[in-house]
Each structure stands twice: as structure tokens, then as C-alpha cells.
MARLUMZA-897330 format. One record per atom (N, C-alpha, C): residue in one letter; x, y, z. Coordinates in Angstrom, 2 decimals, always signed. Atoms other than C-alpha are relative to their C-alpha. Layout:
! MARLUMZA-897330
<node 'A'; <X; Y; Z>>
...
//
This chain:
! MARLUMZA-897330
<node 'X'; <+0.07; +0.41; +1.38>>
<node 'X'; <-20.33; +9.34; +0.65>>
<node 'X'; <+0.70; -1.35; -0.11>>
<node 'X'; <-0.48; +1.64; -0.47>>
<node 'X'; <-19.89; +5.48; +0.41>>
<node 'X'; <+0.22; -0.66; -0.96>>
<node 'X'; <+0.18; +0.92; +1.69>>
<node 'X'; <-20.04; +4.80; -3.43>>
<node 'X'; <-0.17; +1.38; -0.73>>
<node 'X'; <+0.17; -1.20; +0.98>>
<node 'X'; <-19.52; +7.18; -6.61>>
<node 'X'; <-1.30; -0.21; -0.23>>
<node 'X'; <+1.53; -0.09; +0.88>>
<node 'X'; <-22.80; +7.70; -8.38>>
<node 'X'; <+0.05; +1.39; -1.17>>
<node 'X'; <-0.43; -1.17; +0.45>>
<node 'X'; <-23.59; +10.81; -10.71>>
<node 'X'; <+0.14; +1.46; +0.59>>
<node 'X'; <-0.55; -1.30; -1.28>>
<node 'X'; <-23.69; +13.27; -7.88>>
<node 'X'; <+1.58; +0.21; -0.06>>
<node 'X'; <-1.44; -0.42; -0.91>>
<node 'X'; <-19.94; +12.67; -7.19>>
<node 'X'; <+0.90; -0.40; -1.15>>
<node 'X'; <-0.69; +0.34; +0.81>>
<node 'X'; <-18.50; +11.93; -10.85>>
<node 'X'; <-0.08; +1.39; -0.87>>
<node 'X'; <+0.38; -1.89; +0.49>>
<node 'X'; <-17.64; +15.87; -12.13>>
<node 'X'; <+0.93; -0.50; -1.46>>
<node 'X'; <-1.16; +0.02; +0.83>>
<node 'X'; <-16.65; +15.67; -15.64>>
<node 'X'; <-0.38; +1.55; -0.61>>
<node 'X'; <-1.11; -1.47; +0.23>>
<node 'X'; <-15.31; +19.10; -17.03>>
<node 'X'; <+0.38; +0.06; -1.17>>
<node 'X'; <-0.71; +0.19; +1.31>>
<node 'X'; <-13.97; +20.42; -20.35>>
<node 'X'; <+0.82; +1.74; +0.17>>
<node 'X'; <-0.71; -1.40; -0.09>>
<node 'X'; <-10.96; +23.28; -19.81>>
<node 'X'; <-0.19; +0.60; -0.91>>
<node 'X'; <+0.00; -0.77; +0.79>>
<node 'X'; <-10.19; +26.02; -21.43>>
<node 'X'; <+0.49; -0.24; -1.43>>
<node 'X'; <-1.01; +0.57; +1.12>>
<node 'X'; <-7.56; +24.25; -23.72>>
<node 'X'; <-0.52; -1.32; -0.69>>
<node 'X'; <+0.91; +0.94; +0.58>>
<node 'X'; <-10.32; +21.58; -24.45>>
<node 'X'; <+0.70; -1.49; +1.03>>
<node 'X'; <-0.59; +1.30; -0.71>>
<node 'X'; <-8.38; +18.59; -21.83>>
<node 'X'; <-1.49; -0.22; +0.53>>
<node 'X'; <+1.04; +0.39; -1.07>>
<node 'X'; <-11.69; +17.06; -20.38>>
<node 'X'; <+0.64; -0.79; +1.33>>
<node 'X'; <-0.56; +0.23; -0.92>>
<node 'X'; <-11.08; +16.36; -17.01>>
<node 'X'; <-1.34; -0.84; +0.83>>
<node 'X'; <+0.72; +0.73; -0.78>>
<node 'X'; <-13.01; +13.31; -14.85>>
<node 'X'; <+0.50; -0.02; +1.09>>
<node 'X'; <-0.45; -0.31; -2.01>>
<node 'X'; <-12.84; +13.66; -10.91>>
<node 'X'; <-1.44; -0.68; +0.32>>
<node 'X'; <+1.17; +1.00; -0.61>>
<node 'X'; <-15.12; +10.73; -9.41>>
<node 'X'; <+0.61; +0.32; +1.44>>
<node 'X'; <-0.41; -0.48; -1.52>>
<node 'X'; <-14.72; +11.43; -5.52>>
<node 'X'; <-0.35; -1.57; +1.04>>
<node 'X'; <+0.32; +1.27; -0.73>>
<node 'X'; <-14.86; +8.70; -2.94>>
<node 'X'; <+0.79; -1.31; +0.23>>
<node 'X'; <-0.33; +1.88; +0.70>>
<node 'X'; <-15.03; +4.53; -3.35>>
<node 'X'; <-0.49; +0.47; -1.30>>
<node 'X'; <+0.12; +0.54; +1.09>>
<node 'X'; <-14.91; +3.39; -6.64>>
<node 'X'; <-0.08; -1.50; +0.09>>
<node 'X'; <+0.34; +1.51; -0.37>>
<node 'X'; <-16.70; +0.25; -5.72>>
<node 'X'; <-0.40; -0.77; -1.64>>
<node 'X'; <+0.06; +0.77; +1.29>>
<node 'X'; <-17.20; -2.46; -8.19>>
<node 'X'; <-1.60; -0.08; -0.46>>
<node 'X'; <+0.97; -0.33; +0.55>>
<node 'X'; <-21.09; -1.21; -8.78>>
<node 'X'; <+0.30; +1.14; -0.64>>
<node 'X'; <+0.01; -0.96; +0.54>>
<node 'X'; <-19.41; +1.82; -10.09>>
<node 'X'; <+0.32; +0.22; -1.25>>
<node 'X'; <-1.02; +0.30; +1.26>>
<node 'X'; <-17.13; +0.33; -12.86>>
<node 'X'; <-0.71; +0.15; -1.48>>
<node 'X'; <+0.30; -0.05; +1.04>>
<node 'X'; <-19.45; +0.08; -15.44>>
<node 'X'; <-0.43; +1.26; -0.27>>
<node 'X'; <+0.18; -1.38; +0.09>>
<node 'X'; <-20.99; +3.66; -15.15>>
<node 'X'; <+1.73; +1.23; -0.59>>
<node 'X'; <-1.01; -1.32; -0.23>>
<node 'X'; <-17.57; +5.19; -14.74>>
<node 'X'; <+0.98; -0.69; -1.52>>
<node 'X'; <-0.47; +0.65; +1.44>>
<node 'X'; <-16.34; +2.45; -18.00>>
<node 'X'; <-0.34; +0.93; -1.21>>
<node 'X'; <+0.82; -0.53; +1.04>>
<node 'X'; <-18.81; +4.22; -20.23>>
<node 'X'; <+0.04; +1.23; -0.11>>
<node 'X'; <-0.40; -1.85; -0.03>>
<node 'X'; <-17.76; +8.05; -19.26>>
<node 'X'; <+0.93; -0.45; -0.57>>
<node 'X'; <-1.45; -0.52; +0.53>>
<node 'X'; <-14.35; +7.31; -20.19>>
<node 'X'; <-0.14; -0.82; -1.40>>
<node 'X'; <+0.02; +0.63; +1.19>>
<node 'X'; <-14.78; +4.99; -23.34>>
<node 'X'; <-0.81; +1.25; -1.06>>
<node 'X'; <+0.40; -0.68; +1.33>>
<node 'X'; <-17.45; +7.64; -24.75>>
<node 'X'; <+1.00; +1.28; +0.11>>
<node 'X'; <-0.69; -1.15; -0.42>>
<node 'X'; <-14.99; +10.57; -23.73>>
<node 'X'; <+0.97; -0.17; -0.47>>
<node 'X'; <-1.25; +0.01; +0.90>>
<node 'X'; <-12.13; +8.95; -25.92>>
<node 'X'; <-0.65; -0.44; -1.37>>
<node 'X'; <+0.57; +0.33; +1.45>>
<node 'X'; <-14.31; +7.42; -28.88>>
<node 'X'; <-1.01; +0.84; -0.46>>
<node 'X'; <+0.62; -0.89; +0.58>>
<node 'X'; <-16.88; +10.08; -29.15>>
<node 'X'; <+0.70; +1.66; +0.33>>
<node 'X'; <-0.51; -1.59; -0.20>>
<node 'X'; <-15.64; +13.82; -27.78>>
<node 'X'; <+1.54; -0.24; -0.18>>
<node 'X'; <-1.40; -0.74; +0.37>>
<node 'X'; <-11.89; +13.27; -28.49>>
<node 'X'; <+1.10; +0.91; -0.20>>
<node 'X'; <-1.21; -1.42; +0.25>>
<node 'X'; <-9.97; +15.66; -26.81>>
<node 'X'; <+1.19; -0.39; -0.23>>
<node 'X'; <-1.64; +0.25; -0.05>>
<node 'X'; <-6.26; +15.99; -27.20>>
<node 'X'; <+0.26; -0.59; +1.34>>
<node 'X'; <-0.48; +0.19; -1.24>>
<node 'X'; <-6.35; +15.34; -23.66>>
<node 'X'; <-1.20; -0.32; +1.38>>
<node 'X'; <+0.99; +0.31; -1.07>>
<node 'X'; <-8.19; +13.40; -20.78>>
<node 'X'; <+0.90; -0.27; +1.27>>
<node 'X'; <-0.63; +0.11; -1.35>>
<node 'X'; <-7.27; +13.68; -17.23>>
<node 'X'; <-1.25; -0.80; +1.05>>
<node 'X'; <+1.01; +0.72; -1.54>>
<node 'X'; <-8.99; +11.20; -14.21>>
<node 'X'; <+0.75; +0.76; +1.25>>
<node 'X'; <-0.18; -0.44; -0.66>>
<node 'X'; <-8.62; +13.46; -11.83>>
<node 'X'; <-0.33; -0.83; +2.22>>
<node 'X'; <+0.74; +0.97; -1.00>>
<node 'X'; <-8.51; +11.08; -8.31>>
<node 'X'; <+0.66; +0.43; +1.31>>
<node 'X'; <-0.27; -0.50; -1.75>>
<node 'X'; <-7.69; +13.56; -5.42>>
<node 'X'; <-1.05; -0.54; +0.69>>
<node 'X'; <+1.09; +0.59; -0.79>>
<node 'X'; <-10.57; +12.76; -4.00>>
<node 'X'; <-0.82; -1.51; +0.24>>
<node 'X'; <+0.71; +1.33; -0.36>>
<node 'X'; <-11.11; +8.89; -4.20>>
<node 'X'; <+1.10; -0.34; +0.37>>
<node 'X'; <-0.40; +0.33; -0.49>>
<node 'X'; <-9.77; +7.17; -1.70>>
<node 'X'; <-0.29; -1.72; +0.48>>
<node 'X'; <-0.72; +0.96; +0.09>>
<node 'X'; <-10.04; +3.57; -2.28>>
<node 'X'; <-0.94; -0.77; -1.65>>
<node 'X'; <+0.18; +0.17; +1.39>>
<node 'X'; <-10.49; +2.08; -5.88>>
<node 'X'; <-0.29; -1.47; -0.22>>
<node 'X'; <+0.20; +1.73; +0.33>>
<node 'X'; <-11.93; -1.69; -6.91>>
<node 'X'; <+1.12; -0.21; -1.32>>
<node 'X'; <-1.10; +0.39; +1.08>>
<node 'X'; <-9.52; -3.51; -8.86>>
<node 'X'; <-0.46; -0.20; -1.61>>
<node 'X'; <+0.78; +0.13; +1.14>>
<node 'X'; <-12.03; -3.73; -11.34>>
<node 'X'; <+0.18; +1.46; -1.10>>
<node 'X'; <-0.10; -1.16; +0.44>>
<node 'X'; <-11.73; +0.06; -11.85>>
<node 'X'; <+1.10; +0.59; -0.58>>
<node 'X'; <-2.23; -0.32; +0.41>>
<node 'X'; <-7.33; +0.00; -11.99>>
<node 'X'; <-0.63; -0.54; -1.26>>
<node 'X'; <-0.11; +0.61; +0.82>>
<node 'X'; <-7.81; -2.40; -14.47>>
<node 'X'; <-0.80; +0.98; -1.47>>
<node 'X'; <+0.46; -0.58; +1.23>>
<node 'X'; <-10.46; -0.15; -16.74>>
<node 'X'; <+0.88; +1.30; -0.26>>
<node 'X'; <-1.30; -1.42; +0.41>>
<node 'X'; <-7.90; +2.74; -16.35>>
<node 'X'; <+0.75; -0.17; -0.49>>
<node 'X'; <-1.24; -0.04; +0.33>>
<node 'X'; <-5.33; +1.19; -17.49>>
<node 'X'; <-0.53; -0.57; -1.36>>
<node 'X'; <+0.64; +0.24; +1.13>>
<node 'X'; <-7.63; -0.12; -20.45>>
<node 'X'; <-0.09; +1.32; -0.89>>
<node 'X'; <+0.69; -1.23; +0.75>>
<node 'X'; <-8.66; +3.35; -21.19>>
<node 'X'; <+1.69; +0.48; -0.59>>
<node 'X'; <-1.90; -0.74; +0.76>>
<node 'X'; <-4.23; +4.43; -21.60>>
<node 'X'; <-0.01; -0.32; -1.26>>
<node 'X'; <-0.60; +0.74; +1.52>>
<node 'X'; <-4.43; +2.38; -24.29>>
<node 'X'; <-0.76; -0.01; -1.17>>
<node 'X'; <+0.86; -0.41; +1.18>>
<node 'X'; <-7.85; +3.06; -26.06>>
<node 'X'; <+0.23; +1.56; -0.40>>
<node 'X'; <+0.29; -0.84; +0.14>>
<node 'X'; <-7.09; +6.41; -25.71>>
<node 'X'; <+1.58; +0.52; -1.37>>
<node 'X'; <-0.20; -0.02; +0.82>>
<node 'X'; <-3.88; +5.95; -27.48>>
<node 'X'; <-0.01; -0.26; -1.33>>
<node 'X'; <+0.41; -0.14; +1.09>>
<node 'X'; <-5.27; +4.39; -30.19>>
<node 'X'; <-1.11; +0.98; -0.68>>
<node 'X'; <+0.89; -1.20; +0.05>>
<node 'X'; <-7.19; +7.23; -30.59>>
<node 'X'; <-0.25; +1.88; -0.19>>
<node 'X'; <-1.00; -1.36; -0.08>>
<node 'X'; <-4.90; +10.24; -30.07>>
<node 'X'; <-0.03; +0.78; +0.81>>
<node 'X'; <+0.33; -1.21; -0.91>>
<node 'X'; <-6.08; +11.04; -26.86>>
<node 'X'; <+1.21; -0.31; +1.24>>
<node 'X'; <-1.02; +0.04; -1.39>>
<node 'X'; <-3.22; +11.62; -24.12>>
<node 'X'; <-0.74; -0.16; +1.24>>
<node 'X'; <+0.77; +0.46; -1.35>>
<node 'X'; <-4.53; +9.72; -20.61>>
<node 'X'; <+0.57; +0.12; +1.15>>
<node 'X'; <-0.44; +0.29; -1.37>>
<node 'X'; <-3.31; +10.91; -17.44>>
<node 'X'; <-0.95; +0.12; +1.16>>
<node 'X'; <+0.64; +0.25; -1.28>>
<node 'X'; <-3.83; +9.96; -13.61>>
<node 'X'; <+0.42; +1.28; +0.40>>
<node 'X'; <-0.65; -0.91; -0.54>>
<node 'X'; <-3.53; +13.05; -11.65>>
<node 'X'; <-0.50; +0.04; +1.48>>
<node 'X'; <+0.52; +0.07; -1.01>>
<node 'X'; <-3.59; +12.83; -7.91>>
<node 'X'; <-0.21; -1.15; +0.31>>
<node 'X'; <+0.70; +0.99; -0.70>>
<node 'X'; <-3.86; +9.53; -6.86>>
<node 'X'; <+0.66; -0.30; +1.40>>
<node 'X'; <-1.49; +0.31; -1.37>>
<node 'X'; <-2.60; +8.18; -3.24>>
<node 'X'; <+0.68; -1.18; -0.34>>
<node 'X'; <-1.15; +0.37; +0.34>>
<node 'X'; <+0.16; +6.63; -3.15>>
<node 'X'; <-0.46; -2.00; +0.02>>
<node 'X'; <+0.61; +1.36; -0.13>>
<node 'X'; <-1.62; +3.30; -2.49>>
<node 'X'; <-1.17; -0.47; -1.30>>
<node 'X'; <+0.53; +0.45; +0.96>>
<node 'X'; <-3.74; +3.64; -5.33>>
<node 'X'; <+0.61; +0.25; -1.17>>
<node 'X'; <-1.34; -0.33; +1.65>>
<node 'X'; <-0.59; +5.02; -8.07>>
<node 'X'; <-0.01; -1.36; +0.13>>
<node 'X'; <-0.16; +1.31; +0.04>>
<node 'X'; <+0.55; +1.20; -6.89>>
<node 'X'; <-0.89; -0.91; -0.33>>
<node 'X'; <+0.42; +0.79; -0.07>>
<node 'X'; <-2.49; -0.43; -7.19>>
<node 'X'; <-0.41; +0.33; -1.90>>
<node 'X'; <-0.09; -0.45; +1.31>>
<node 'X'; <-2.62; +1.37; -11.09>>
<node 'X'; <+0.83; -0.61; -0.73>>
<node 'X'; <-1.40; +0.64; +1.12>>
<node 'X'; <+0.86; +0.51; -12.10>>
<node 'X'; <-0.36; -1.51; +0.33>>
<node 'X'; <+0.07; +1.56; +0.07>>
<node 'X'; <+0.30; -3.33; -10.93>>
<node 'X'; <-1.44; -0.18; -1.45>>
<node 'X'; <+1.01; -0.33; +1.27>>
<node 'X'; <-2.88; -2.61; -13.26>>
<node 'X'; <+0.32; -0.12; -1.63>>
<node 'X'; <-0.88; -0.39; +1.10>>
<node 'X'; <-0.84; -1.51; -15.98>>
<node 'X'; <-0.11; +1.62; -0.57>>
<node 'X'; <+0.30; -1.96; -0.10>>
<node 'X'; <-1.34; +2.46; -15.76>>
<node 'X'; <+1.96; +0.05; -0.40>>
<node 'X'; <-1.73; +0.17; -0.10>>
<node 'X'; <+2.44; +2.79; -17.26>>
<node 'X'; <-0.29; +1.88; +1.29>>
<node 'X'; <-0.34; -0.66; -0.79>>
<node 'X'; <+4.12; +4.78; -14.44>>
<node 'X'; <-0.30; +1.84; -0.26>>
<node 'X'; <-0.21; -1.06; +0.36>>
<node 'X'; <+4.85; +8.34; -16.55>>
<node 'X'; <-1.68; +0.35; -0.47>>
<node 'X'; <+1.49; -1.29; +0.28>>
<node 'X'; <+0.76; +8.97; -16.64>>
<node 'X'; <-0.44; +0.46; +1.09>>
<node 'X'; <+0.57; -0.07; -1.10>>
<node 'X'; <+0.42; +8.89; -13.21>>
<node 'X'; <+1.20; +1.29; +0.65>>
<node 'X'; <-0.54; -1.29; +0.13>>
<node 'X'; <+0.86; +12.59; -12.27>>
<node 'X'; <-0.16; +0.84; +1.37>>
<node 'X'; <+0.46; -0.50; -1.06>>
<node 'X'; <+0.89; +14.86; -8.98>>
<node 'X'; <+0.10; +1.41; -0.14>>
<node 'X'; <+0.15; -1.39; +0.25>>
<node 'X'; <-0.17; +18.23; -9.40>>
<node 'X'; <+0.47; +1.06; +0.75>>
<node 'X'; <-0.53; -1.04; -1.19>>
<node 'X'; <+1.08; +21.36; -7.77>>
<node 'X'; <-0.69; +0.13; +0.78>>
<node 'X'; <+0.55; +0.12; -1.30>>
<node 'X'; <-1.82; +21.68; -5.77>>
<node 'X'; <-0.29; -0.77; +1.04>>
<node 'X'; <-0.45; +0.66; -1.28>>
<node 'X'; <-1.04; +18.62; -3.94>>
<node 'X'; <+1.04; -0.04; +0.60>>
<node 'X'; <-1.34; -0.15; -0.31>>
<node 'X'; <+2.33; +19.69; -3.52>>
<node 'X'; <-0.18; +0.67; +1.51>>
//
């Protein structure tokens, strides 16, 4: 798998209503705009209390893509939706926070513990 597409972008809505996005892979810079437009309509139209990018599974990220994540923290607070990273490696938390992902969204779950 060499590039997200919609095969490998799972979005999800829990029990407690958090929608949860898990793109798997690259997040190459043909992906940015596809994966822009999940998370923009996923804070301006469905408005949960809570959106999680779930990124155990991508393993290396275009800077194009930090940059819309760390766009989305901030549409989502104007908005009322809480935005965390959960799972990222440790090479892509850094390449987030230089982004501007503030530090306290970027989250590691027990099951990567």
C-alpha cells in the first residue's frame, strides 16, 4: 500500500458519537486534498463533540498533510469539536508539533502501550 486512497481511509462514529479517522500508510501530497475534505466536512457538517485522526497505521506523512492537521485543531475549535492525534510515531508527533498540532492533542493510546 503506497498511497492512502478510499480503500485505506476508515472513518468511524463510536458509541459516544467521537468520529474517529484512521488513514493507513503514506499520506502523500495527492492525498491531502481528499483527506482535507473528510476532516473539514466532519467538523463543519457532522459535528461531533469529538474527532480523533487515528495514525497508528501511517507511517510517513507529507508536510502538506501536518500542516492541514494542525489547520483542522483550530477549525475544529471554532466549532466545538475537540481534535486529537492518537498514535502517531514519534517522527511524525514532531513533524505535527513543528506543524502546529499543539503538543497536549497528540495522544498515545493504551493499545500502543
Amino acid at each position: 500500500m503506497n498511497r492512502m486512497d478510499v480503500s485505506t481511509l476508515e472513518v468511524r462514529t463510536e458509541p459516544d458519537g467521537t468520529v474517529v479517522i484512521r488513514p493507513r500508510g503514506v499520506v502523500g501530497e495527492a492525498d491531502v486534498v481528499h483527506l482535507q475534505q473528510v476532516l473539514v466536512r466532519t467538523v463543519r457538517k457532522v459535528r461531533p463533540s469529538r474527532l480523533v485522526l487515528d495514525l497508528t497505521d501511517v507511517f510517513r506523512l507529507d508536510p502538506i498533510a501536518a500542516g492541514t492537521m494542525s489547520a483542522v485543531c483550530g477549525l475544529g475549535d471554532d466549532h466545538g469539536v475537540a481534535v486529537f492525534v492518537h498514535n502517531p510515531s514519534e517522527h511524525i508527533a514532531d513533524q505535527l508539533s513543528t506543524a502546529g498540532v499543539p503538543v497536549q492533542r497528540l495522544r498515545r493510546t493504551a493499545a500502543m502501550a
